[in-house]
C-alpha beads as a LAMMPS data file, in Angstrom:
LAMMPS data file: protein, C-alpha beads

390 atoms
389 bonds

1 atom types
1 bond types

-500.0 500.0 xlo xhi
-500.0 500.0 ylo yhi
-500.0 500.0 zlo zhi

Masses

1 110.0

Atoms # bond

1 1 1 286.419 408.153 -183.408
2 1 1 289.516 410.093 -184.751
3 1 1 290.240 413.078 -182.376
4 1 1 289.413 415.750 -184.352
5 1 1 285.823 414.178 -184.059
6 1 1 286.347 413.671 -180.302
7 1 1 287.336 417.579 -180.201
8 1 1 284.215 418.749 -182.161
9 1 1 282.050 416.534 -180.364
10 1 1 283.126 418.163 -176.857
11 1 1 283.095 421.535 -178.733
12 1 1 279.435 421.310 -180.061
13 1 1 277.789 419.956 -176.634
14 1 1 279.690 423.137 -174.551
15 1 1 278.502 425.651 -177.232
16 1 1 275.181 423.846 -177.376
17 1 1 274.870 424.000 -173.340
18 1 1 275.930 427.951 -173.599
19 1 1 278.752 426.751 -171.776
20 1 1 280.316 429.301 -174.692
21 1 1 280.006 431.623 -177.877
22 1 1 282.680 429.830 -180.115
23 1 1 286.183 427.961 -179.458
24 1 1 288.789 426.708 -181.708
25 1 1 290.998 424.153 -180.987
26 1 1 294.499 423.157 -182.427
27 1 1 297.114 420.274 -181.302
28 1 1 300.515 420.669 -182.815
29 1 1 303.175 417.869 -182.585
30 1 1 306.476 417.975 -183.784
31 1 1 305.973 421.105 -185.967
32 1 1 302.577 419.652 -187.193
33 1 1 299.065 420.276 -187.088
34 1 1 298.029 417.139 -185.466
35 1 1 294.392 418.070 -184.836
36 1 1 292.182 421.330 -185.346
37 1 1 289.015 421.680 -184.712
38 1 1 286.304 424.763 -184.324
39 1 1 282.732 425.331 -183.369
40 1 1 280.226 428.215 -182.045
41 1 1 280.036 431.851 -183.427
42 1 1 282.418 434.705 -183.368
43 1 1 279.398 437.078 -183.719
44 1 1 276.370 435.099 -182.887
45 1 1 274.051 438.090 -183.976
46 1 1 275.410 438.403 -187.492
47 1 1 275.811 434.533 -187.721
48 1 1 279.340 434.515 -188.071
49 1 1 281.080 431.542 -187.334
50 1 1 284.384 430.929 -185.386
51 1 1 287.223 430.432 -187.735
52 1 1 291.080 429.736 -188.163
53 1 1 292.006 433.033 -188.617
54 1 1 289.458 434.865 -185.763
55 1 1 291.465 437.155 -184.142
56 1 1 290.516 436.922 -179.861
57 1 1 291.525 439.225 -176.979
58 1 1 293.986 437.296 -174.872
59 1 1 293.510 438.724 -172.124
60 1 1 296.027 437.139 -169.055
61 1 1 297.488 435.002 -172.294
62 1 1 299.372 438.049 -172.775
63 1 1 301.693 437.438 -169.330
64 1 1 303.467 434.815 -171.449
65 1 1 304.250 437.012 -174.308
66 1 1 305.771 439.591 -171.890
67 1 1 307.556 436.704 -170.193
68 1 1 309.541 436.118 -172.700
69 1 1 310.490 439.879 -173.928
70 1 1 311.812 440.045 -170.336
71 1 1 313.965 437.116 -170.873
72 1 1 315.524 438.596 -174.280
73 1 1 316.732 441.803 -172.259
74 1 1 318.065 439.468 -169.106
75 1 1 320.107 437.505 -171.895
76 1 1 321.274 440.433 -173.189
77 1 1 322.629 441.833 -170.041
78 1 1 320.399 444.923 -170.134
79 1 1 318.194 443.987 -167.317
80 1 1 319.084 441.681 -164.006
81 1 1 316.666 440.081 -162.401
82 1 1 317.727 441.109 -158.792
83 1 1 317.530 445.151 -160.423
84 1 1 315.124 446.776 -158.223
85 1 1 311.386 447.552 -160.155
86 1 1 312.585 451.211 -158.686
87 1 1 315.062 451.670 -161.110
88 1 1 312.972 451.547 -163.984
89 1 1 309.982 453.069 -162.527
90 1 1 310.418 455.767 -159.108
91 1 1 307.095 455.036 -158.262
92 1 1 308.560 451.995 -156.907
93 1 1 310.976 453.581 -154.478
94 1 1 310.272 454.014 -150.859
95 1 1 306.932 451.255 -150.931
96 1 1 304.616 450.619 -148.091
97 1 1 303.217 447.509 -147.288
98 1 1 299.118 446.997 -145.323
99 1 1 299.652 445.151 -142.819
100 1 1 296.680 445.058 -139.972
101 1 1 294.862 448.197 -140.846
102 1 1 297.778 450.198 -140.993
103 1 1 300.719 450.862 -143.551
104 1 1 304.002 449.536 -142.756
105 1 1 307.784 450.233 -144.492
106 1 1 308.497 447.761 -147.248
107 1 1 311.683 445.278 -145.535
108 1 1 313.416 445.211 -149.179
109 1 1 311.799 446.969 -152.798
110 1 1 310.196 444.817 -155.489
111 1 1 312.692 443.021 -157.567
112 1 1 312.211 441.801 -162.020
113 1 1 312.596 438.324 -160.053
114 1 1 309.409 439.355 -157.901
115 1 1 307.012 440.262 -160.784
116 1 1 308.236 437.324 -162.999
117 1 1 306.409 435.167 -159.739
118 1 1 303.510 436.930 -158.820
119 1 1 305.443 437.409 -155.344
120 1 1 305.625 441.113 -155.473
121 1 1 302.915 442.031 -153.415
122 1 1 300.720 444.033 -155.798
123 1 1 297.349 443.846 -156.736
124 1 1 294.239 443.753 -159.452
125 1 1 291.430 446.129 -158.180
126 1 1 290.434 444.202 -155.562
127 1 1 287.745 444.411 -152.077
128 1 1 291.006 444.383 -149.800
129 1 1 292.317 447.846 -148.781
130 1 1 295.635 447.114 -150.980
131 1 1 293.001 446.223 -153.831
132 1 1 291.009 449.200 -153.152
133 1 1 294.167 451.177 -154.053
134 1 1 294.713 449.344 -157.322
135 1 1 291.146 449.895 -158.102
136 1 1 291.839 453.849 -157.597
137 1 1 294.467 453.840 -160.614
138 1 1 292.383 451.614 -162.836
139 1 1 289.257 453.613 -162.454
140 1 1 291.220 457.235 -162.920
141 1 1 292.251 455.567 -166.348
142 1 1 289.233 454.269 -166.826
143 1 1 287.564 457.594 -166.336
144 1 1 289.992 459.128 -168.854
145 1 1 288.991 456.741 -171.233
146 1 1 285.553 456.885 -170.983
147 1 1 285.758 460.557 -171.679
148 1 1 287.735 460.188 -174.748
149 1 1 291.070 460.696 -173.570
150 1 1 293.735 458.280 -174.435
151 1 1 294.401 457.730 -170.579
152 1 1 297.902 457.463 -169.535
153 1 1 300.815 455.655 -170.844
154 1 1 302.514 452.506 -170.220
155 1 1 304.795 453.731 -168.094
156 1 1 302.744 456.811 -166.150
157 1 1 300.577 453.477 -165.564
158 1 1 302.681 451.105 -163.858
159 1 1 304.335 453.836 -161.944
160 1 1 301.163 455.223 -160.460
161 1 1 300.543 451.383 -159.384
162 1 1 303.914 451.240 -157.300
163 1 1 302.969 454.609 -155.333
164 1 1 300.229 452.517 -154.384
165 1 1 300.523 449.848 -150.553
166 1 1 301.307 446.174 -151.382
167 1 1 298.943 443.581 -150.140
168 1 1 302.167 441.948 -148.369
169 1 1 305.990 442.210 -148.001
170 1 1 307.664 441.127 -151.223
171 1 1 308.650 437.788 -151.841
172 1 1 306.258 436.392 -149.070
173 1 1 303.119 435.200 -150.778
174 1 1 301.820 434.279 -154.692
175 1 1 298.618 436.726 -155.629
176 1 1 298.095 437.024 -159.094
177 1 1 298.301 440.713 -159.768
178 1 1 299.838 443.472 -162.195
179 1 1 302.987 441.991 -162.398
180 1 1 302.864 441.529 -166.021
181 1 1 301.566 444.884 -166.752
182 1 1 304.494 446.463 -164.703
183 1 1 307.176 444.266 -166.494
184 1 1 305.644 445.625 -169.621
185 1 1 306.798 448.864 -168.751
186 1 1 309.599 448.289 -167.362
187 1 1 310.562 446.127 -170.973
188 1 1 309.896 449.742 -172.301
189 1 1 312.051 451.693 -170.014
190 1 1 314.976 449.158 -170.371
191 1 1 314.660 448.831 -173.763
192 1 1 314.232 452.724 -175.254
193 1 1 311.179 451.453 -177.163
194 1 1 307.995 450.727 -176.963
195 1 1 306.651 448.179 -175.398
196 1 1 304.205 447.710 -178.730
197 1 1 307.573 448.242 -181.083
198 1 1 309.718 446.316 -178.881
199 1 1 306.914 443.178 -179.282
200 1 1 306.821 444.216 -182.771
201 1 1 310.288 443.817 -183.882
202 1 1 311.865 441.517 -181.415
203 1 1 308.682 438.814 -181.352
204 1 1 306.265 439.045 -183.576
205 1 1 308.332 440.357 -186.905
206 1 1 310.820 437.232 -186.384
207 1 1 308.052 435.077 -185.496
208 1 1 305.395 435.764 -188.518
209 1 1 302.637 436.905 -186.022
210 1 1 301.221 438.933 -188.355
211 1 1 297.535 439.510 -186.064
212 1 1 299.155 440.017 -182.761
213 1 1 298.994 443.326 -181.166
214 1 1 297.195 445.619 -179.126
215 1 1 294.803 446.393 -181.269
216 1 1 292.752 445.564 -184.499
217 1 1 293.171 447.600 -187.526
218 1 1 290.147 448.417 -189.632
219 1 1 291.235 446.148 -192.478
220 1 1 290.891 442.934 -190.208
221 1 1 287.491 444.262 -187.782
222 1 1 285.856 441.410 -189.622
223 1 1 287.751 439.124 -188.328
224 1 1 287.527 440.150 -184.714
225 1 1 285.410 438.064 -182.669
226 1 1 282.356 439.482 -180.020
227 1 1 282.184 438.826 -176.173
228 1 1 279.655 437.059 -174.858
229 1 1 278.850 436.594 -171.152
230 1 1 276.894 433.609 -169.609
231 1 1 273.230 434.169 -168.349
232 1 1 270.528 432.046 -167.458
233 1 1 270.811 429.259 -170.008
234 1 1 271.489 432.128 -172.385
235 1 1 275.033 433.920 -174.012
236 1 1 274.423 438.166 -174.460
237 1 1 276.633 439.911 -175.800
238 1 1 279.532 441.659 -173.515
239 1 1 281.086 445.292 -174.503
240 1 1 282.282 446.538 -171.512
241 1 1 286.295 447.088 -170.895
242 1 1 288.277 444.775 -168.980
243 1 1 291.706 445.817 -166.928
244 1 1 291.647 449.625 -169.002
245 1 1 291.653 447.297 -172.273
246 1 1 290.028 449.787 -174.973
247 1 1 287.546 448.916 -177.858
248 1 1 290.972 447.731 -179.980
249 1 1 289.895 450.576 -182.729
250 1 1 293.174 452.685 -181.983
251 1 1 296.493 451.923 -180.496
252 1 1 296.263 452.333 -177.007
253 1 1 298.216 454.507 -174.933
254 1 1 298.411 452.075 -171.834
255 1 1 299.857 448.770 -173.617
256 1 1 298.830 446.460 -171.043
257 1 1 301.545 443.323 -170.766
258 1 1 299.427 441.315 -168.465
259 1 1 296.032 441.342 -170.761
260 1 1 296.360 443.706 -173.717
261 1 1 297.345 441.809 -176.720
262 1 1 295.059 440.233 -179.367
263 1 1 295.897 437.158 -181.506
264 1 1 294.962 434.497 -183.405
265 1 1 295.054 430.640 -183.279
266 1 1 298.140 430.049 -185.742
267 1 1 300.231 433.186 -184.369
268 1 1 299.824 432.323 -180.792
269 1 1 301.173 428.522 -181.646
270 1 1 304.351 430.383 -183.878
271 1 1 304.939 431.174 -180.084
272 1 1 304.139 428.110 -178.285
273 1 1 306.694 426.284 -181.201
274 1 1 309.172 428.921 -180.454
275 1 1 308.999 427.882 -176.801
276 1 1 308.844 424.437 -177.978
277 1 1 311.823 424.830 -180.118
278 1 1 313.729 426.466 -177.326
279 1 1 313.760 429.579 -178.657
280 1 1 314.008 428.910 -182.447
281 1 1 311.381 427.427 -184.928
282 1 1 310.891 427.795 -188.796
283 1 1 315.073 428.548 -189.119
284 1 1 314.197 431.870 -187.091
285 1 1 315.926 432.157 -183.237
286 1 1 314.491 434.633 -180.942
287 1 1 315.410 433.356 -177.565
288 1 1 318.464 431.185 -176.374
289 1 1 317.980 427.648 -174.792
290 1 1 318.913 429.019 -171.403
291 1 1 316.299 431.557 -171.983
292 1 1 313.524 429.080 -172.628
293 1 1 314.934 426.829 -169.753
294 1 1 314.504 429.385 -167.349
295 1 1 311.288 430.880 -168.394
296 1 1 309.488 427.163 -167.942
297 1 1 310.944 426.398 -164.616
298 1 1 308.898 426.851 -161.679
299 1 1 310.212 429.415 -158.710
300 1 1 308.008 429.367 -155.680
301 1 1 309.206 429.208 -152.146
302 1 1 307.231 426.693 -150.318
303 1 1 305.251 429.408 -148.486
304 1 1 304.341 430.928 -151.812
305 1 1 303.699 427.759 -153.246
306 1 1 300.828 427.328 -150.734
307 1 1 298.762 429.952 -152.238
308 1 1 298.360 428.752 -155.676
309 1 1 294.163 427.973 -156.174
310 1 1 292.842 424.339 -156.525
311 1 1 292.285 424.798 -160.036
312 1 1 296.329 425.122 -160.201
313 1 1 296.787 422.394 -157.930
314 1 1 299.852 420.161 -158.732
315 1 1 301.303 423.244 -160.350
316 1 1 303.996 425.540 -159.711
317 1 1 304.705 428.834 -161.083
318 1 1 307.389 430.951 -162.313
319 1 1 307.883 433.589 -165.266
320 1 1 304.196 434.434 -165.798
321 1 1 303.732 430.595 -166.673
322 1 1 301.966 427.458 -164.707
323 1 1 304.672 424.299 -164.534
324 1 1 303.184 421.073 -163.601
325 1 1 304.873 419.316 -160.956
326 1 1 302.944 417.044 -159.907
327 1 1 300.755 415.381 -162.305
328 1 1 298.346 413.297 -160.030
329 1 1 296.700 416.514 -157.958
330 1 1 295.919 417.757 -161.105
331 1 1 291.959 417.652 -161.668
332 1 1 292.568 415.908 -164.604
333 1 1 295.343 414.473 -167.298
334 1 1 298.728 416.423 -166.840
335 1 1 302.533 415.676 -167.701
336 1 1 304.959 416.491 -165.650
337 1 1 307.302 419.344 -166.642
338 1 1 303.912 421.012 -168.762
339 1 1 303.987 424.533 -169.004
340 1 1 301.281 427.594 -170.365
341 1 1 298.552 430.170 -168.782
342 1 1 295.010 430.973 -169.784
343 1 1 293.182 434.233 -170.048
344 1 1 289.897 435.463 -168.702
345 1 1 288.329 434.991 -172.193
346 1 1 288.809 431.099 -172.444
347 1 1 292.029 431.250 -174.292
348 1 1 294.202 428.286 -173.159
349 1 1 297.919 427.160 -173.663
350 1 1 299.665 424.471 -172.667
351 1 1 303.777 423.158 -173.794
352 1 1 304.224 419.524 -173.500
353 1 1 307.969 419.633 -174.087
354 1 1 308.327 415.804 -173.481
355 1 1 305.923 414.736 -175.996
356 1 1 306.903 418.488 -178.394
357 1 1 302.945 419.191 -178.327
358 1 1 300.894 421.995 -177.791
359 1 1 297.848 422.258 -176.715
360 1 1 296.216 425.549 -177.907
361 1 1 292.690 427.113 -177.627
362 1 1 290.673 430.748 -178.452
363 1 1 287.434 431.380 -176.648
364 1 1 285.457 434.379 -176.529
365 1 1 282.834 434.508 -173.401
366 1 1 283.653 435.943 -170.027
367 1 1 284.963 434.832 -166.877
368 1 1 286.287 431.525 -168.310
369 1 1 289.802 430.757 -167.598
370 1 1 290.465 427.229 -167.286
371 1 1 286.933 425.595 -167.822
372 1 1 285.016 422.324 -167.680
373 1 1 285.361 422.597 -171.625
374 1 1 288.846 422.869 -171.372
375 1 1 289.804 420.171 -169.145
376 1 1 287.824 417.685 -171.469
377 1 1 289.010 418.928 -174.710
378 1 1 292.917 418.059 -172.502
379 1 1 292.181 414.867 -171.495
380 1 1 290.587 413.749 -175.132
381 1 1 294.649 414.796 -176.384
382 1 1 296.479 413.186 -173.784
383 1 1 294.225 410.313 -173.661
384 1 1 295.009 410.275 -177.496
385 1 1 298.629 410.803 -177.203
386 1 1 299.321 408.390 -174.762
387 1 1 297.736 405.917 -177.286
388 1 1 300.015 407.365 -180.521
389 1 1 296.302 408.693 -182.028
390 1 1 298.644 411.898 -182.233

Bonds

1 1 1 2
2 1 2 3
3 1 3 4
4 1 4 5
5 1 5 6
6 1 6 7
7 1 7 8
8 1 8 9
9 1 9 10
10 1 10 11
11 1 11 12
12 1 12 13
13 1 13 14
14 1 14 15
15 1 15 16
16 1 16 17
17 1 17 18
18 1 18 19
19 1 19 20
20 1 20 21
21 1 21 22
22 1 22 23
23 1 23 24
24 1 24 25
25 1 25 26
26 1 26 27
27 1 27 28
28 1 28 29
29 1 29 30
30 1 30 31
31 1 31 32
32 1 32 33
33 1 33 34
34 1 34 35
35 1 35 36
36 1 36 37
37 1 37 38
38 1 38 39
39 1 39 40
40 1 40 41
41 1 41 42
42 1 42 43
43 1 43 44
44 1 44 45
45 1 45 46
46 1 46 47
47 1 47 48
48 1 48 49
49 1 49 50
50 1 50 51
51 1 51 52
52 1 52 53
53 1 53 54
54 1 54 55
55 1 55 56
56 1 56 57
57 1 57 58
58 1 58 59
59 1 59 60
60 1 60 61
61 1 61 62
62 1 62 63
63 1 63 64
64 1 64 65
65 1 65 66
66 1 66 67
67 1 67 68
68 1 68 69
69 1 69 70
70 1 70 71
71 1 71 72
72 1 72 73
73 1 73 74
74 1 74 75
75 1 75 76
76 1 76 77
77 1 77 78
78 1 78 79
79 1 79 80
80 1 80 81
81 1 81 82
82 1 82 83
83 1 83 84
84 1 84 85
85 1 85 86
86 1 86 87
87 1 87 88
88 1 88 89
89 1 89 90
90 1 90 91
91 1 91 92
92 1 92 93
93 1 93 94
94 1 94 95
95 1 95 96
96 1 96 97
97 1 97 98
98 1 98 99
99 1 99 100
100 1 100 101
101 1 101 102
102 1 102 103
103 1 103 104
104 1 104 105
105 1 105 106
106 1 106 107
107 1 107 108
108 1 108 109
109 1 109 110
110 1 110 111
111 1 111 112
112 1 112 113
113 1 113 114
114 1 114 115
115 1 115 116
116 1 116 117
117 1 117 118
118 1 118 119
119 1 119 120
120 1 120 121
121 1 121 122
122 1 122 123
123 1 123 124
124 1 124 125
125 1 125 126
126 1 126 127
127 1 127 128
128 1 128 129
129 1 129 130
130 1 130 131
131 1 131 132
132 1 132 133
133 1 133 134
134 1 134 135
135 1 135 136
136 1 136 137
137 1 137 138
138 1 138 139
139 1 139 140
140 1 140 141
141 1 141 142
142 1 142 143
143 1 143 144
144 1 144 145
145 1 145 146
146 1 146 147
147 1 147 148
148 1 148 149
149 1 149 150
150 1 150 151
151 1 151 152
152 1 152 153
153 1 153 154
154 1 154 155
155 1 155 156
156 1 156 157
157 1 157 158
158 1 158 159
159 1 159 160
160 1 160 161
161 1 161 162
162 1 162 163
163 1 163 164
164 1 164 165
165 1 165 166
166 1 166 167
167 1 167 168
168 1 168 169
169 1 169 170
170 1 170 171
171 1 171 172
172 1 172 173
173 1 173 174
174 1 174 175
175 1 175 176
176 1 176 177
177 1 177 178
178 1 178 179
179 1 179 180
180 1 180 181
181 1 181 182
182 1 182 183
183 1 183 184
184 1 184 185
185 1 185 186
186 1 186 187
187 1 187 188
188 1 188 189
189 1 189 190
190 1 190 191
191 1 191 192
192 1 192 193
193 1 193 194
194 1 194 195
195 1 195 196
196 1 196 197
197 1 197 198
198 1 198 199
199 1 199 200
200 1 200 201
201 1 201 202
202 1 202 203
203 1 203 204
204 1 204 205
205 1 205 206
206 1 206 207
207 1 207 208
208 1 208 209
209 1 209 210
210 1 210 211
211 1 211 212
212 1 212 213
213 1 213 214
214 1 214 215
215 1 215 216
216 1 216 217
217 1 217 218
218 1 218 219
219 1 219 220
220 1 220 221
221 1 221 222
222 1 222 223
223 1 223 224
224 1 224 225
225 1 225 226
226 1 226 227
227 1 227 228
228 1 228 229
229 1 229 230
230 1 230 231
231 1 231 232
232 1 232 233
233 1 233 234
234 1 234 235
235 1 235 236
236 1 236 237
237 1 237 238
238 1 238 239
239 1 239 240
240 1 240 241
241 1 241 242
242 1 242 243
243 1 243 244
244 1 244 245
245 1 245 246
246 1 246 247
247 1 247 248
248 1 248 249
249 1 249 250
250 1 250 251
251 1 251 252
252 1 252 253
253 1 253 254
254 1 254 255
255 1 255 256
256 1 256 257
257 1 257 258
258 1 258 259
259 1 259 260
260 1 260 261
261 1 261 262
262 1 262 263
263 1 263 264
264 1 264 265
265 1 265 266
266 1 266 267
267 1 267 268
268 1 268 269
269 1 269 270
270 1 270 271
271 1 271 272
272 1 272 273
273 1 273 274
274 1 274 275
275 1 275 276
276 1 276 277
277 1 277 278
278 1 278 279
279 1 279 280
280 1 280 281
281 1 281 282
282 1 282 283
283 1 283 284
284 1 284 285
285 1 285 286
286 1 286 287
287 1 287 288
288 1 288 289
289 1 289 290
290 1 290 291
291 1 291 292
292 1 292 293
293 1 293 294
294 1 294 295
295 1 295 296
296 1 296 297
297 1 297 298
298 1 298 299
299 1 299 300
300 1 300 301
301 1 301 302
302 1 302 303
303 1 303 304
304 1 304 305
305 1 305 306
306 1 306 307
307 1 307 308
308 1 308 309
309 1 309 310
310 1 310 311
311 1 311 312
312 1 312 313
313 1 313 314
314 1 314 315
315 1 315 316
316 1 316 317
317 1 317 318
318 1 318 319
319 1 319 320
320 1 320 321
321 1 321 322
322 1 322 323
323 1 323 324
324 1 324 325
325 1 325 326
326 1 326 327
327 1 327 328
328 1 328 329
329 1 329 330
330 1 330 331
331 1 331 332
332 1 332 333
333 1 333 334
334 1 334 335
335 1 335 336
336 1 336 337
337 1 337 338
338 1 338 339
339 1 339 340
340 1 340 341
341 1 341 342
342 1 342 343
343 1 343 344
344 1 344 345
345 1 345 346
346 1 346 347
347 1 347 348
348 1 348 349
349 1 349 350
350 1 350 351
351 1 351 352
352 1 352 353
353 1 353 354
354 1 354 355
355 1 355 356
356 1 356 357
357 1 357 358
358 1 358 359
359 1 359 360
360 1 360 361
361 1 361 362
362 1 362 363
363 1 363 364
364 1 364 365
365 1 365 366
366 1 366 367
367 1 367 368
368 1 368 369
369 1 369 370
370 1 370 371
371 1 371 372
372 1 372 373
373 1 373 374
374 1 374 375
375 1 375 376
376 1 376 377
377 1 377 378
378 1 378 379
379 1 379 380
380 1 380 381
381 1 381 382
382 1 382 383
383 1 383 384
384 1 384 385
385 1 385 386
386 1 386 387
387 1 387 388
388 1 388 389
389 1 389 390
């Protein structure tokens, strides 16, 4: 069986089993389309099927994307990565920390380094009393929102969420948090633009990712898939918000960097070849080598490191990104020096940079991340690769 078969075959039975709505798969190598393959619905009610062109949500597949506009204003010399989050955003200054019931003085502020490595000590809206804070921001936006206001901005955002405690002192521990979504803003401060127009013109203009942004225009609403969550043995469709993520109809006014953007399967892999390409692909260079280096090479301290989930086990992390480190904890086929993130939709990428493959994937039913589906679908590539099927 070729492995586009194999792919369609583990497709069908996960779609089949409600496992999902609809998922697309594509394997690039060398510059190449090396295998695609797509099953399930992007609007099971209207009987629409998933295509190539579907635009998804990425949710936390954003963090990459923001990743990297960091890295362009580090190269530039605009931004260092010891600057204080403080200097972009006061909110930051003067930080306490929960510690034991009570709040203590922060022993240094967050640094760009921090939030690149989930280390900063911040929080999504969470049943801890430094998630409970978090939770206070989102749901004030969230109130705005739901009231038709536009809610607040990027910035106003990110700088009411460092007034609020950190779960611990910075640098100490790895919780996956707002990071992104504060280096989003501070890409705006540092900048002068934007974060949507910096992404625009420094990204997504270079890179042809002509269906990546945070939101969907009227002109391509067809094209936008549904949500689905998981019941019993059944899929129903999910319209709730996410994180203060909108409807998409409008530009919104909080451009979240951490799980705003929307994309599609051949614009997301533009990026992943970029990456691939070490900052260049298609004759067009966004990023140095150095950047790319640095922005695929893991940071944790080993106390840090300690905190990572099973799921990520083998794995280090640094720059908004998964590194694999060690291939044989991994619950399933891995390659050392592998790199990507996932998002809470089902969207999956991963950088092979030994091998120049990607592994890419758009899914659209809740609470997914890194699923059963998705480990299968990986080891059907590898397992291919590693016998020149690809």
């Amino acid at each position: 069986m070729k492995i586009g078969e194999r792919l369609e075959t583990i497709l069908r039975a996960a779609v089949e089993n409600r496992e999902a709505a609809g998922i697309s798969v594509l394997v690039r190598k060398n510059g190449h389309d090396a295998a695609y393959a797509a099953y399930g619905y992007a609007d099971i009610e209207g009987g629409k099927g998933v295509e190539r062109d579907t635009i998804f949500r990425l949710y936390s597949q954003s963090k990459p994307i923001t990743a990297a506009a960091v890295m362009l204003l580090c190269e530039r010399g605009i931004i260092d990565l010891m600057d204080p989050a403080e200097k972009f955003l006061p909110g930051f200054h003067d930080q306490k920390v929960c510690r034991d019931g009570r709040l203590v003085p922060a022993e240094r502020p967050v640094n760009i380094r921090d939030l690149l490595g989930m280390t900063a000590g911040l929080c999504y809206p969470d049943v801890d009393i430094a998630g409970q804070y978090a939770a206070r921001v989102f749901d004030e936006n969230q109130r705005m929102m739901d009231a038709g206001e536009a809610g607040w901005d990027t910035v106003e955002f990110c700088d009411r969420l460092g007034r609020q405690p950190l779960a611990f002192q910075p640098g100490a521990h790895f919780r996956y948090s707002t990071c992104a979504d504060v280096l989003g803003a501070v890409v705006e401060v540092a900048s002068g633009r934007k974060f949507s127009a910096f992404l625009q013109e420094e990204l997504f203009e270079p890179l042809g990712m002509k269906d990546t942004a945070f939101w969907v225009p009227e002109e391509k609403r067809t094209r936008f898939a549904r949500c689905y969550v998981r019941g019993a043995g059944s899929l129903t469709e999910w319209t709730g918000r996410n994180l203060c993520c909108g409807d998409y109809s409008r530009q919104p006014a909080f451009e979240s960097g951490g799980a705003g953007l929307v994309s599609t399967l051949d614009d997301y892999a533009r990026f992943a070849d970029m990456l691939l390409g070490e900052g260049e692909t298609g004759g067009k260079r966004v990023l140095s080598p150095e950047s790319v280096r640095f922005l695929t090479s893991p940071q944790l301290m080993p106390a840090p490191q300690g905190d990572m989930w099973d799921s990520l086990w083998g794995c280090g992390y640094g720059k908004l990104m998964r590194v694999m480190l060690d291939p044989g904890q991994y619950a399933g086929f891995a390659r050392k020096g592998e790199y990507g993130w996932d998002g809470w939709l089902g969207s999956y990428f991963a950088n092979f940079p030994e091998e120049k493959m990607t592994f890419l994937m758009m899914e659209n039913t809740t609470d997914t991340g890194t699923a059963a589906v998705t480990r299968k679908l990986r080891n059907a590539v590898l397992a291919a690769e590693s016998m020149g099927e690809i």
